[in-house]
PDB file with one MODEL, atoms N, CA, C and O in Angstrom:
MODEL        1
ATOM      1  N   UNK A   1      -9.708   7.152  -1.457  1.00  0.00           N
ATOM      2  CA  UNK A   1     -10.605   8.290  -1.547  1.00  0.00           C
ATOM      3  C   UNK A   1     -11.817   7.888  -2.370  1.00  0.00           C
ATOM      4  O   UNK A   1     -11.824   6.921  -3.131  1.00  0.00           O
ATOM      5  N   UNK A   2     -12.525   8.454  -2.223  1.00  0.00           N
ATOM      6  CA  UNK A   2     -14.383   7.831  -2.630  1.00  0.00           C
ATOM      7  C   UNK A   2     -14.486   9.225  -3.615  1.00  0.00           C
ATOM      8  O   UNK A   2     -14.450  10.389  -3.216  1.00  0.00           O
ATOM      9  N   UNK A   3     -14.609   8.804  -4.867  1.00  0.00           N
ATOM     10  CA  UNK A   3     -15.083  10.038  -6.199  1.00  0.00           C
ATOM     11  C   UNK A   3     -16.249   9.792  -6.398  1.00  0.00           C
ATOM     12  O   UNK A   3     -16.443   8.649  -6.813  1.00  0.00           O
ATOM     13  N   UNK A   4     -17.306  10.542  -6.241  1.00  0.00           N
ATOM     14  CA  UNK A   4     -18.536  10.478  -6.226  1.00  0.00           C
ATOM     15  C   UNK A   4     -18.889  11.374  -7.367  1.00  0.00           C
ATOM     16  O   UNK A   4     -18.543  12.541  -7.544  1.00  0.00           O
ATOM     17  N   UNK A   5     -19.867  10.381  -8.326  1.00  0.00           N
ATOM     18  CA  UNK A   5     -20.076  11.484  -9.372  1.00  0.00           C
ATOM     19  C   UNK A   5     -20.007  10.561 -10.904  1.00  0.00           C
ATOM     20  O   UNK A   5     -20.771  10.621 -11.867  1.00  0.00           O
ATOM     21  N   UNK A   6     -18.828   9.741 -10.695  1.00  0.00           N
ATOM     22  CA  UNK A   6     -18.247   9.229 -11.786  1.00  0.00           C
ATOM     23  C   UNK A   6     -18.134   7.604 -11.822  1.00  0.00           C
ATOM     24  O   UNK A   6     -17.015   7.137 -11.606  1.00  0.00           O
ATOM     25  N   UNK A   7     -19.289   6.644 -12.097  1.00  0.00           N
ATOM     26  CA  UNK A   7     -19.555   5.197 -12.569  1.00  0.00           C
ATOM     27  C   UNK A   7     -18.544   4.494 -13.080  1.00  0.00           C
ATOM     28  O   UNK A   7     -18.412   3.283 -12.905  1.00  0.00           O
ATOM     29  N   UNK A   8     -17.670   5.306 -13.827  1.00  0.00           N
ATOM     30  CA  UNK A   8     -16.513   4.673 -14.600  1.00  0.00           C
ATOM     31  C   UNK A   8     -15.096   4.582 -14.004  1.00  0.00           C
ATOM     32  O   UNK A   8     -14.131   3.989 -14.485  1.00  0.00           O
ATOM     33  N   UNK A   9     -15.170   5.341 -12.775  1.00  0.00           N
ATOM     34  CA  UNK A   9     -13.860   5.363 -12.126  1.00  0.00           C
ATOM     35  C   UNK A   9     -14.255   3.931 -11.000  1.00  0.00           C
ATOM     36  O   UNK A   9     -15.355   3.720 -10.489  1.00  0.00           O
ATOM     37  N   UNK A  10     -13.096   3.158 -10.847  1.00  0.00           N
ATOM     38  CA  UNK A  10     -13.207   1.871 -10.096  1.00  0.00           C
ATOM     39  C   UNK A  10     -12.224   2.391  -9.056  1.00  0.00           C
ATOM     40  O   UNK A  10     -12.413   1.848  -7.968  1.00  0.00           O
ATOM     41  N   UNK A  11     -11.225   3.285  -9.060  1.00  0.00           N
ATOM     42  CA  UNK A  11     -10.168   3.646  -7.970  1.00  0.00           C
ATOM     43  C   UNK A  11      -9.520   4.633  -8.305  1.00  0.00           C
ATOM     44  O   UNK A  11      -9.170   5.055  -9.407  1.00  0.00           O
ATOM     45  N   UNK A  12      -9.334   5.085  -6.995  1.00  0.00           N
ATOM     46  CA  UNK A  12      -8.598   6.833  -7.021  1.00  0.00           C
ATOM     47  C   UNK A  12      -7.170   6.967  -5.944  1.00  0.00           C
ATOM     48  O   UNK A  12      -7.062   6.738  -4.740  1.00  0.00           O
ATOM     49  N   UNK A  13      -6.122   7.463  -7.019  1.00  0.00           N
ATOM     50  CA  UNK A  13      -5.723   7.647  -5.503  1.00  0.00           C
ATOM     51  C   UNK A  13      -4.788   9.049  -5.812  1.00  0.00           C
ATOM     52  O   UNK A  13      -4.280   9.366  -6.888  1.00  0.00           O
ATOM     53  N   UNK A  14      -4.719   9.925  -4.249  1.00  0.00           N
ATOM     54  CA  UNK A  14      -4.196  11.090  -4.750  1.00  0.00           C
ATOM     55  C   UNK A  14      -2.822  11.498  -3.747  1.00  0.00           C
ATOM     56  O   UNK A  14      -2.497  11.274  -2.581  1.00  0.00           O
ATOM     57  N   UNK A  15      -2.437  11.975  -4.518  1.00  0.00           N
ATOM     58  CA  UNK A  15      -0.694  12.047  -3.898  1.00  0.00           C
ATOM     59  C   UNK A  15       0.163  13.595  -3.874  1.00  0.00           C
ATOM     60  O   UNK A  15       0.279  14.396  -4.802  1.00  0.00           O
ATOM     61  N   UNK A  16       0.540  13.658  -2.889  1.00  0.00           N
ATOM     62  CA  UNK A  16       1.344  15.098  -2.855  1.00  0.00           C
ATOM     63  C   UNK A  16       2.211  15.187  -3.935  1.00  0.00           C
ATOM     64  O   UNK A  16       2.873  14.150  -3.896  1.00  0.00           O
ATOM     65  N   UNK A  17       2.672  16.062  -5.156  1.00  0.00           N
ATOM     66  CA  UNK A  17       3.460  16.400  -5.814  1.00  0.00           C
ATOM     67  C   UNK A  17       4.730  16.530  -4.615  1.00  0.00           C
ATOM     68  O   UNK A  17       4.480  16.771  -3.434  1.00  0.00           O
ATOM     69  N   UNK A  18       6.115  16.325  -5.151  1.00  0.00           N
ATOM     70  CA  UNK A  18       7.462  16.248  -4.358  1.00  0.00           C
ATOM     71  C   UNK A  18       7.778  17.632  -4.936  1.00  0.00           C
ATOM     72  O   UNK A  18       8.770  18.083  -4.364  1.00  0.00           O
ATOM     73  N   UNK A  19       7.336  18.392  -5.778  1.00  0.00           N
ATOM     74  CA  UNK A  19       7.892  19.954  -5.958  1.00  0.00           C
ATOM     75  C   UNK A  19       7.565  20.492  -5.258  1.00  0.00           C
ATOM     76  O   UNK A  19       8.194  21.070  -4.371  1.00  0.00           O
ATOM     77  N   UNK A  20       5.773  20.426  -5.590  1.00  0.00           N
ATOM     78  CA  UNK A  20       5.082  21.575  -4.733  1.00  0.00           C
ATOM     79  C   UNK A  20       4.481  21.164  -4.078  1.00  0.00           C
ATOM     80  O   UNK A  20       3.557  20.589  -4.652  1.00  0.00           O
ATOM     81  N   UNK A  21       4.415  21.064  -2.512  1.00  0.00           N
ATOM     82  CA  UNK A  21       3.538  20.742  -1.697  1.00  0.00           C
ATOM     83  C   UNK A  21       1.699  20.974  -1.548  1.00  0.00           C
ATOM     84  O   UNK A  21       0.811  20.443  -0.882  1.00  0.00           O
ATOM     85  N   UNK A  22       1.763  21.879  -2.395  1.00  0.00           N
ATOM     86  CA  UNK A  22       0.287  22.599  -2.374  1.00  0.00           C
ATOM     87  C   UNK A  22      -0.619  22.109  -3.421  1.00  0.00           C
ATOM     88  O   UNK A  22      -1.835  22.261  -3.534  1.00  0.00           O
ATOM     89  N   UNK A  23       0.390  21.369  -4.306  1.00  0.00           N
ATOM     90  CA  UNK A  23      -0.103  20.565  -5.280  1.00  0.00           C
ATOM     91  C   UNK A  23      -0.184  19.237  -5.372  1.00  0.00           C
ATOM     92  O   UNK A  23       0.910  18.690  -5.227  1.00  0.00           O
ATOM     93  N   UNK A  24      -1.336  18.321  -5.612  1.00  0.00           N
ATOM     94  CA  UNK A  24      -1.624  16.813  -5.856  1.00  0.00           C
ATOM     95  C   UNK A  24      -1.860  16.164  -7.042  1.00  0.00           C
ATOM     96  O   UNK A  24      -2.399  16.858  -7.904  1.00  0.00           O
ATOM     97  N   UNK A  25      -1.633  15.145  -7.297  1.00  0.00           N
ATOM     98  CA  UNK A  25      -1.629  14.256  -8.383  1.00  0.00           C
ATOM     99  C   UNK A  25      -2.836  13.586  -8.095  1.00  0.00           C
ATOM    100  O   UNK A  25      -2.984  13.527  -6.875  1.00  0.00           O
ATOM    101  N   UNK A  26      -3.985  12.929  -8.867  1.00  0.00           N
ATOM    102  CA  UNK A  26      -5.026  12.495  -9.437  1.00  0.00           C
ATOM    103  C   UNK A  26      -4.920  11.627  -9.875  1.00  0.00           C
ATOM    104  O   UNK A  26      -5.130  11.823 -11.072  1.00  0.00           O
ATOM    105  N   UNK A  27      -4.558   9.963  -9.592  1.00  0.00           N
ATOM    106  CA  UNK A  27      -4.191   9.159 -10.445  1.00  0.00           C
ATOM    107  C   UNK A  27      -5.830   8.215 -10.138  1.00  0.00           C
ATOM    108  O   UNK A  27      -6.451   7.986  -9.099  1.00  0.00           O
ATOM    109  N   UNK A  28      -6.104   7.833 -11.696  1.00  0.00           N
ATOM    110  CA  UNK A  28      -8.003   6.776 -11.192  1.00  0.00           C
ATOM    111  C   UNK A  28      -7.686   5.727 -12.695  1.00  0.00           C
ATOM    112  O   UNK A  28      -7.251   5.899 -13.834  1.00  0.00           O
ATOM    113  N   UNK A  29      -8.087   4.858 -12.052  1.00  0.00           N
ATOM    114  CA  UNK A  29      -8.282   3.476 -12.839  1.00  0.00           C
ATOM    115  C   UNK A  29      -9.724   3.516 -13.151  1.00  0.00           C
ATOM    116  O   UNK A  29     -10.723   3.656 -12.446  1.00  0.00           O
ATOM    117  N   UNK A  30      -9.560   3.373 -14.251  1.00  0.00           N
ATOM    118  CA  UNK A  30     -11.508   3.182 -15.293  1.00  0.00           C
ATOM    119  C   UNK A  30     -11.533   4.062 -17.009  1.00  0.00           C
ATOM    120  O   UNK A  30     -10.805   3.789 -17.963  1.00  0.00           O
ATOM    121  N   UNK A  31     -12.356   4.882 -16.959  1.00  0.00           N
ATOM    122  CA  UNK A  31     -12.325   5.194 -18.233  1.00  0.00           C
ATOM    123  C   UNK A  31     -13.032   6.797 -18.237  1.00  0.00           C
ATOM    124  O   UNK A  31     -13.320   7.163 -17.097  1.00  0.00           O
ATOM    125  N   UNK A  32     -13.253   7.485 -18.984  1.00  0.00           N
ATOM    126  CA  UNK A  32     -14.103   8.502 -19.518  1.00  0.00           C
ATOM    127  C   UNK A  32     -13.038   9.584 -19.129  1.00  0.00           C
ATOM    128  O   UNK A  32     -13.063  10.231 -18.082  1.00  0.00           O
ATOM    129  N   UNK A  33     -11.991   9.699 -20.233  1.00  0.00           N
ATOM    130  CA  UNK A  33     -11.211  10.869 -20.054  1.00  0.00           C
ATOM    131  C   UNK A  33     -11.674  11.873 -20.421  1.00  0.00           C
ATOM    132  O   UNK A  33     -10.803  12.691 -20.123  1.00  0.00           O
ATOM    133  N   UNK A  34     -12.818  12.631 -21.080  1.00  0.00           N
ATOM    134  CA  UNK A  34     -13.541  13.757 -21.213  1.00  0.00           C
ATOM    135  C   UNK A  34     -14.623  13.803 -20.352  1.00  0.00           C
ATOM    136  O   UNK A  34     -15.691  14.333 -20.658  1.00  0.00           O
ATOM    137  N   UNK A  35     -14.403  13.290 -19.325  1.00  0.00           N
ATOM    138  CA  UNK A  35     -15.776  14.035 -18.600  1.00  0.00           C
ATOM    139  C   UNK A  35     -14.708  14.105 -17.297  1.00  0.00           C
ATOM    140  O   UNK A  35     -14.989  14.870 -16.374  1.00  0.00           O
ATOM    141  N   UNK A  36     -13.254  13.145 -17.223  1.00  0.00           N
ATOM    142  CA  UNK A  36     -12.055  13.323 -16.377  1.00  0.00           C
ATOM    143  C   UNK A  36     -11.797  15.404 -16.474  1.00  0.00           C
ATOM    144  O   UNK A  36     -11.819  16.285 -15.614  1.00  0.00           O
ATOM    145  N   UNK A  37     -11.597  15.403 -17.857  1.00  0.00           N
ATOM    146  CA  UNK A  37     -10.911  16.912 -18.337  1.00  0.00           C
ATOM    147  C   UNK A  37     -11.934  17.826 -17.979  1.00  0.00           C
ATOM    148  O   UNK A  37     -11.596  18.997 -17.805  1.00  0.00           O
ATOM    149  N   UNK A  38     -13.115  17.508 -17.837  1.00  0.00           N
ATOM    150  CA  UNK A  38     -14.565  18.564 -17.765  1.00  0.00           C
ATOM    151  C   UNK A  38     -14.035  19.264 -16.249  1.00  0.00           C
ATOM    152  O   UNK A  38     -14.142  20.446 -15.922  1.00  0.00           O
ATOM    153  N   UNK A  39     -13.568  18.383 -15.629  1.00  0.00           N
ATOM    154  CA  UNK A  39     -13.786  18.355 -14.166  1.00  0.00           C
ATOM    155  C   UNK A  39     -13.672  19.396 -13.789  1.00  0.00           C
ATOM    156  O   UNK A  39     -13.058  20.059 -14.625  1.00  0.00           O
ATOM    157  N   UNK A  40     -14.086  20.272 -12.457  1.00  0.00           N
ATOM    158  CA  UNK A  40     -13.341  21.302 -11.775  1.00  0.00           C
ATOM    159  C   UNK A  40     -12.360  21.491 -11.256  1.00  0.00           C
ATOM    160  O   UNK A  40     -12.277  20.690 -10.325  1.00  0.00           O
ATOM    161  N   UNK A  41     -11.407  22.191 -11.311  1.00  0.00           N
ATOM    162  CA  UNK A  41     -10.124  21.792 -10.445  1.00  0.00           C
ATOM    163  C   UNK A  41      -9.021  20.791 -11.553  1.00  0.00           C
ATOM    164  O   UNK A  41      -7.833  20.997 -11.301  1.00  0.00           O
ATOM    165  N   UNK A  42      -9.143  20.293 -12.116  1.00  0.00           N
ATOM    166  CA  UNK A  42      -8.246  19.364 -13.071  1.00  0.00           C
ATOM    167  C   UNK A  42      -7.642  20.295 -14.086  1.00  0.00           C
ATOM    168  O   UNK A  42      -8.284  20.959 -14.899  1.00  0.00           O
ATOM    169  N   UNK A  43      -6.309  20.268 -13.947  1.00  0.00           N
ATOM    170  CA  UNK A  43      -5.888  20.697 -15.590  1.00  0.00           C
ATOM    171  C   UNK A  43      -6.006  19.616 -16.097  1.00  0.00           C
ATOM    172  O   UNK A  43      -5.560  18.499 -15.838  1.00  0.00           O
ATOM    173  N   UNK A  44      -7.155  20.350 -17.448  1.00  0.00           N
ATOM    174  CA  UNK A  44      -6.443  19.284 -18.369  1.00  0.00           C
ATOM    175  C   UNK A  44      -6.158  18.933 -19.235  1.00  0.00           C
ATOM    176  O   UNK A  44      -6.576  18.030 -19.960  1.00  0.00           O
ATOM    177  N   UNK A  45      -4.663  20.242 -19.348  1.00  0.00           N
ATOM    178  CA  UNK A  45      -3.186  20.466 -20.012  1.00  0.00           C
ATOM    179  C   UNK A  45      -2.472  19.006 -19.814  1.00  0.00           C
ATOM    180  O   UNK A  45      -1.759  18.420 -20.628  1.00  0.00           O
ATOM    181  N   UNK A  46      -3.032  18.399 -17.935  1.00  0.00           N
ATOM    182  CA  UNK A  46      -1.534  17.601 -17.684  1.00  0.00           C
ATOM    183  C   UNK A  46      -2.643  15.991 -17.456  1.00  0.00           C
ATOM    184  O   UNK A  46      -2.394  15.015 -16.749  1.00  0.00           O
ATOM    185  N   UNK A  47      -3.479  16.165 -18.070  1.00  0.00           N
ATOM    186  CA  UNK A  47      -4.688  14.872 -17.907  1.00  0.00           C
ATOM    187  C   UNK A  47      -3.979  13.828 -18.716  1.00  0.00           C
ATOM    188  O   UNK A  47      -3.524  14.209 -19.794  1.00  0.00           O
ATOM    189  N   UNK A  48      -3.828  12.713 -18.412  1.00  0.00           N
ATOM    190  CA  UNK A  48      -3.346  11.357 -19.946  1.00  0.00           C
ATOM    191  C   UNK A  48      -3.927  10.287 -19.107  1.00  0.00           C
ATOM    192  O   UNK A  48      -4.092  10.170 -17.893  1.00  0.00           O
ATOM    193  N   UNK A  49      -4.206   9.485 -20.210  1.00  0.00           N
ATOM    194  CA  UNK A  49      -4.243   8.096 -20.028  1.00  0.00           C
ATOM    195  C   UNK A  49      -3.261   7.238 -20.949  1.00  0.00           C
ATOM    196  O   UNK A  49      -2.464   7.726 -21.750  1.00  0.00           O
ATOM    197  N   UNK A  50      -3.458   5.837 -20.694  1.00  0.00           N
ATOM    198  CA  UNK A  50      -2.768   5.083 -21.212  1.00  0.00           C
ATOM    199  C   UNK A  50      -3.777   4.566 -22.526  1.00  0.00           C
ATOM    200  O   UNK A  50      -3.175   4.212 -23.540  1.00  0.00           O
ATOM    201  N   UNK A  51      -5.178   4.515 -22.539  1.00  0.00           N
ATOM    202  CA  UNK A  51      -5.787   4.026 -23.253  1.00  0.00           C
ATOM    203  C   UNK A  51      -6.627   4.723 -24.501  1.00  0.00           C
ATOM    204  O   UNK A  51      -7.449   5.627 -24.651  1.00  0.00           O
ATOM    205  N   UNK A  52      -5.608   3.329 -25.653  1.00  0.00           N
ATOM    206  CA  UNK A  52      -5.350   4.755 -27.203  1.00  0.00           C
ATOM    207  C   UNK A  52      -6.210   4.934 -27.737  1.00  0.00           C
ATOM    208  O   UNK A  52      -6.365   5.873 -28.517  1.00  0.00           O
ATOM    209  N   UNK A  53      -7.481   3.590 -27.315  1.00  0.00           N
ATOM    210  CA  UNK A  53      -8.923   4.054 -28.270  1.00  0.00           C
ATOM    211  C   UNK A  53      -9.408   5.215 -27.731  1.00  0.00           C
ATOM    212  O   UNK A  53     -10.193   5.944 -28.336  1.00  0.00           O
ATOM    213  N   UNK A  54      -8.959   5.448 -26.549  1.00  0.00           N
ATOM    214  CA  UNK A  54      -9.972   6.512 -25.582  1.00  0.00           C
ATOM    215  C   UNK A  54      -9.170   8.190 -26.149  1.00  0.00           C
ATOM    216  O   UNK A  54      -9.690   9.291 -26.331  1.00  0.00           O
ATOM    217  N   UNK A  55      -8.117   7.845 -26.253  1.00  0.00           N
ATOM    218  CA  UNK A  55      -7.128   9.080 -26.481  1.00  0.00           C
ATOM    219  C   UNK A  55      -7.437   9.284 -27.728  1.00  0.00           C
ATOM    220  O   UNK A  55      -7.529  10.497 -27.916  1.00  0.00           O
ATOM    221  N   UNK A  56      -7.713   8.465 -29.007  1.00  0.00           N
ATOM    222  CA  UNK A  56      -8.181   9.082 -30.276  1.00  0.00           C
ATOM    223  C   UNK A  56      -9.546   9.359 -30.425  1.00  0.00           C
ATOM    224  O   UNK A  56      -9.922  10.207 -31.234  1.00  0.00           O
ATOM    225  N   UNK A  57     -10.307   8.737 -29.738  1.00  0.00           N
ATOM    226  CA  UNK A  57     -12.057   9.263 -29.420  1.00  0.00           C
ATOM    227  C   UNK A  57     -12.014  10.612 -28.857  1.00  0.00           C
ATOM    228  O   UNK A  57     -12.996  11.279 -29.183  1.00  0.00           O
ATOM    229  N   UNK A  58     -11.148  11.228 -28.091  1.00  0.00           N
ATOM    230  CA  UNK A  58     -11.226  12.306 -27.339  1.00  0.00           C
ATOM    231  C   UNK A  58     -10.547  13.446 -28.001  1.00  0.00           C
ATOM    232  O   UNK A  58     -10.911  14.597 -28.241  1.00  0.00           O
ATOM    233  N   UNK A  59      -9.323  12.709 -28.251  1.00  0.00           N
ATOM    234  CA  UNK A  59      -8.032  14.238 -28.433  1.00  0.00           C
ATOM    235  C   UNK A  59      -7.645  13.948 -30.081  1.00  0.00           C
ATOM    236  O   UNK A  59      -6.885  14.805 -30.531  1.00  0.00           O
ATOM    237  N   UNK A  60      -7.956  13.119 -30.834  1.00  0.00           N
ATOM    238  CA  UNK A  60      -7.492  12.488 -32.037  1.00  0.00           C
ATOM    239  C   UNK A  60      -6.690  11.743 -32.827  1.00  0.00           C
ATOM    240  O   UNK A  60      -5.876  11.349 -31.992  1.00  0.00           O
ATOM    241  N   UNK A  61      -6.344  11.261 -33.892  1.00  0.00           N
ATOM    242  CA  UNK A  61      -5.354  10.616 -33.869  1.00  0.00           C
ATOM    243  C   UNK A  61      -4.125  10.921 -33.800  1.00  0.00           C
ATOM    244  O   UNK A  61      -3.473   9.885 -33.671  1.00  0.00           O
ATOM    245  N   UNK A  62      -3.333  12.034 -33.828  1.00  0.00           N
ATOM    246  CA  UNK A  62      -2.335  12.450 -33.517  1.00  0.00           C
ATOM    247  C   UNK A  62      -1.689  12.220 -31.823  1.00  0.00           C
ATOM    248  O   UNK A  62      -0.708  11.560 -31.481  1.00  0.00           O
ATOM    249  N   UNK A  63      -2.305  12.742 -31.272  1.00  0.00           N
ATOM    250  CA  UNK A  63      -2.522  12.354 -29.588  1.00  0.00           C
ATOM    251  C   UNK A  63      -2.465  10.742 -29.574  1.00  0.00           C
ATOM    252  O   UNK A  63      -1.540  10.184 -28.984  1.00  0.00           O
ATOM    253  N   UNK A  64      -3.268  10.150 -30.101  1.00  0.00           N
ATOM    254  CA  UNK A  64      -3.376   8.335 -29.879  1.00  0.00           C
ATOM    255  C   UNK A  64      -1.781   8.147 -30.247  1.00  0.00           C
ATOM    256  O   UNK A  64      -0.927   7.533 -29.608  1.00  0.00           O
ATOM    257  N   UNK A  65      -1.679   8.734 -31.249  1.00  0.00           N
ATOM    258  CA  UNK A  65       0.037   8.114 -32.137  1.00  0.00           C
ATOM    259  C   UNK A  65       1.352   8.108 -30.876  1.00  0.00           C
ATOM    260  O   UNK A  65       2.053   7.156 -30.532  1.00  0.00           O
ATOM    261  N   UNK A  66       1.365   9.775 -30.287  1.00  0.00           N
ATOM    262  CA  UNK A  66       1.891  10.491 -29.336  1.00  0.00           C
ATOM    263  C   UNK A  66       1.837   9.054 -28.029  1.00  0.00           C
ATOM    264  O   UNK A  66       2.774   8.397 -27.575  1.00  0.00           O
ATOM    265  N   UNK A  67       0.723   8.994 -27.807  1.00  0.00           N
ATOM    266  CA  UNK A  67       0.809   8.384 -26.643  1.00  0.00           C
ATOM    267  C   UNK A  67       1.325   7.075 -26.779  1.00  0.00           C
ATOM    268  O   UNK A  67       1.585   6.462 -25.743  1.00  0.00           O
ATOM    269  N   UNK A  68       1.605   6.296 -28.374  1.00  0.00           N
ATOM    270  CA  UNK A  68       1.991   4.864 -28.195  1.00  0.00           C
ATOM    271  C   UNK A  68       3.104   4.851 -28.288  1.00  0.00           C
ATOM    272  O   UNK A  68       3.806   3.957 -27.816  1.00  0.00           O
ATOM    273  N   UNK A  69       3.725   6.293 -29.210  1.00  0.00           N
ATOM    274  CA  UNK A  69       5.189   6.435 -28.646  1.00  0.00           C
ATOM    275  C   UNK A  69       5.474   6.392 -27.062  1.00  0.00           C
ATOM    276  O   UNK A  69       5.903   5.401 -26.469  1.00  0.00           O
ATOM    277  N   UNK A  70       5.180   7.569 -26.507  1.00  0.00           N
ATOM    278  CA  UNK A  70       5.091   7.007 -24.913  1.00  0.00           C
ATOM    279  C   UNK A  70       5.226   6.281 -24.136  1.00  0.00           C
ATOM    280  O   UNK A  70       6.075   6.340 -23.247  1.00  0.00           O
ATOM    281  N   UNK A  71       4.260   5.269 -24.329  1.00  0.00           N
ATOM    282  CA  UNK A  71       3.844   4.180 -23.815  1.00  0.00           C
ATOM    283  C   UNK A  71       5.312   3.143 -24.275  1.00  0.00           C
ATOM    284  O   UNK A  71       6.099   2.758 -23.410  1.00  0.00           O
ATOM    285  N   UNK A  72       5.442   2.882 -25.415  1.00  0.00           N
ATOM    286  CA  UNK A  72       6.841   2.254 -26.154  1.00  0.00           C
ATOM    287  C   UNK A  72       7.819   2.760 -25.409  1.00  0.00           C
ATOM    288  O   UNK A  72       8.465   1.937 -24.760  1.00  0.00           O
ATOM    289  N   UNK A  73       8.132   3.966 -25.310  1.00  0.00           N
ATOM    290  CA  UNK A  73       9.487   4.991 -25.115  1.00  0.00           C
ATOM    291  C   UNK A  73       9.578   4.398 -23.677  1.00  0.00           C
ATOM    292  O   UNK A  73      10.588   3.787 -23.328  1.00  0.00           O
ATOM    293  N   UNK A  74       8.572   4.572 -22.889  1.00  0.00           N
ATOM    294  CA  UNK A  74       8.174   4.343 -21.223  1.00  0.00           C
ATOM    295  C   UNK A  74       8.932   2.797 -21.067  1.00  0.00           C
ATOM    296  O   UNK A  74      10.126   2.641 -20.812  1.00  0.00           O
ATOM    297  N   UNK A  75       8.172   1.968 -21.234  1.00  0.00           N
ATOM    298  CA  UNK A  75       8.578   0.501 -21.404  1.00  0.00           C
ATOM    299  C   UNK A  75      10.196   0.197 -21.860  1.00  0.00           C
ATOM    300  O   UNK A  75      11.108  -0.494 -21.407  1.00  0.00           O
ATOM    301  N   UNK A  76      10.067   0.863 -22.703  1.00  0.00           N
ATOM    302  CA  UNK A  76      11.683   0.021 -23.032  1.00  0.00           C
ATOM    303  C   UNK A  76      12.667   0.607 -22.281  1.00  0.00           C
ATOM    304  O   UNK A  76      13.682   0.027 -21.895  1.00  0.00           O
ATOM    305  N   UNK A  77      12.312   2.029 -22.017  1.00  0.00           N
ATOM    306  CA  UNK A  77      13.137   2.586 -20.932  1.00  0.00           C
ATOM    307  C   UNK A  77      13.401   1.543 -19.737  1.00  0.00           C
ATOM    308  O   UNK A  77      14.434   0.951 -19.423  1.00  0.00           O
ATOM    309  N   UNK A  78      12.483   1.528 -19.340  1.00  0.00           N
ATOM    310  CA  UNK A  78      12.281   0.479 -18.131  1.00  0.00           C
ATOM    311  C   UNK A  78      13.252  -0.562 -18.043  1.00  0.00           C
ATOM    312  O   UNK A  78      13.572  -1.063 -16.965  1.00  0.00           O
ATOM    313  N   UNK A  79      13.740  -0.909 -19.164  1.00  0.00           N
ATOM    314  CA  UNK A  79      14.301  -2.043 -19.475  1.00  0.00           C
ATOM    315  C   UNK A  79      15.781  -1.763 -20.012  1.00  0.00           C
ATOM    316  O   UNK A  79      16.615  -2.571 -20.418  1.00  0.00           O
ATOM    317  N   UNK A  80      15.869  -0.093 -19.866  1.00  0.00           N
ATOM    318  CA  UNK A  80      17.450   0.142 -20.044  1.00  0.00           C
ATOM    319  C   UNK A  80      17.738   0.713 -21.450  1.00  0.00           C
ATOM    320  O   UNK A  80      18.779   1.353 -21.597  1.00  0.00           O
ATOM    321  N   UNK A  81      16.635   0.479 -22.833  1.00  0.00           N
ATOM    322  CA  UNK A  81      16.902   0.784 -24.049  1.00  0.00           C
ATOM    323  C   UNK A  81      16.432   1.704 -24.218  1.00  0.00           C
ATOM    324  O   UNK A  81      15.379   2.035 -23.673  1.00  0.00           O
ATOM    325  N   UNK A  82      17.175   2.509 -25.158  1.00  0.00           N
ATOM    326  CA  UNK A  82      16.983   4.173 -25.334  1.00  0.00           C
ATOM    327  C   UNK A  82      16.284   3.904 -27.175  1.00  0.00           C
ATOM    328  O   UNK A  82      16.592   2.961 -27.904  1.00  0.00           O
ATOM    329  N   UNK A  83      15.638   4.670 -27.407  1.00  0.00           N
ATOM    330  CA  UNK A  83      14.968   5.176 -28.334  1.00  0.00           C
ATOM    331  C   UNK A  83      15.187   6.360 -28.819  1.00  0.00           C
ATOM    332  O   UNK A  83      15.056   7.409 -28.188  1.00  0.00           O
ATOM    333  N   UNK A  84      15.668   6.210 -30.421  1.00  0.00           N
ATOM    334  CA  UNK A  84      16.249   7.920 -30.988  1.00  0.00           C
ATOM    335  C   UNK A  84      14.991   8.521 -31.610  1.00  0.00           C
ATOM    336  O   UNK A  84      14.458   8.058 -32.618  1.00  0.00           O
ATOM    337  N   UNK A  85      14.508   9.700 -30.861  1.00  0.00           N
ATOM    338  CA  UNK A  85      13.189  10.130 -31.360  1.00  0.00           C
ATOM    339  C   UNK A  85      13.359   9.971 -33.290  1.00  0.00           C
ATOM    340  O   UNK A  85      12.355   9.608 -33.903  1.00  0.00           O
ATOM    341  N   UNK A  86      14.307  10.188 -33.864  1.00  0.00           N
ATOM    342  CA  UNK A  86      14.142   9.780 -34.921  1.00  0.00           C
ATOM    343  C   UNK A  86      13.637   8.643 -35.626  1.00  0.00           C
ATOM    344  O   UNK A  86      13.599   8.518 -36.850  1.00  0.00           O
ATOM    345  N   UNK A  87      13.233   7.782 -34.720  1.00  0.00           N
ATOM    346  CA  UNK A  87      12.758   6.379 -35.360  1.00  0.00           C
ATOM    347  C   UNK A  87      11.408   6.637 -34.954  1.00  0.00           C
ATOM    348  O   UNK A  87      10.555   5.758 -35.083  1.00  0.00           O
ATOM    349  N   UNK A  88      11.092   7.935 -34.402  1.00  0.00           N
ATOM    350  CA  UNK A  88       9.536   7.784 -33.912  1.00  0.00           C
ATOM    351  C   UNK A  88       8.705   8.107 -35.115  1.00  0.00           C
ATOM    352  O   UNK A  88       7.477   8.075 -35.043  1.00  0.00           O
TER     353      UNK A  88
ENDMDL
END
């Protein structure tokens, strides 16, 4: 799909949600998650990225912290190891 508008997005791609049919997912490779959240049509309650300088420039450092748990929690999952939110 071609996003016109936005210099910083390099690729888009959008996908039927498996709940709700009426609803799509927004997934774009590049950068500028506040002008991502500006958008029309976007919640963005359910907006994230992976990238923490961008997430504490935008949402703060609490959010940056949040997301490297995440990102950690995500990964090691992957790999079978569980994480006790208590060590977060």
């Amino acid at each position: 799909m071609i996003i016109k508008g936005y210099p910083f997005v390099v690729r888009a791609v959008i996908s039927k949600q498996e709940k709700d049919e009426n609803k799509h997912n927004l997934l774009i490779e590049g950068y500028g998650l506040m002008e991502v959240m500006r958008t029309p049509g976007i919640n963005f309650r359910n907006t994230k990225t992976n990238h923490i300088l961008e997430t504490c420039q935008v949402l703060g450092i609490e959010a940056a912290r949040q997301c490297i748990i995440n990102e950690i929690k995500f990964t090691m999952g992957s790999y079978g190891i569980h994480i006790d939110d208590r060590h977060t």
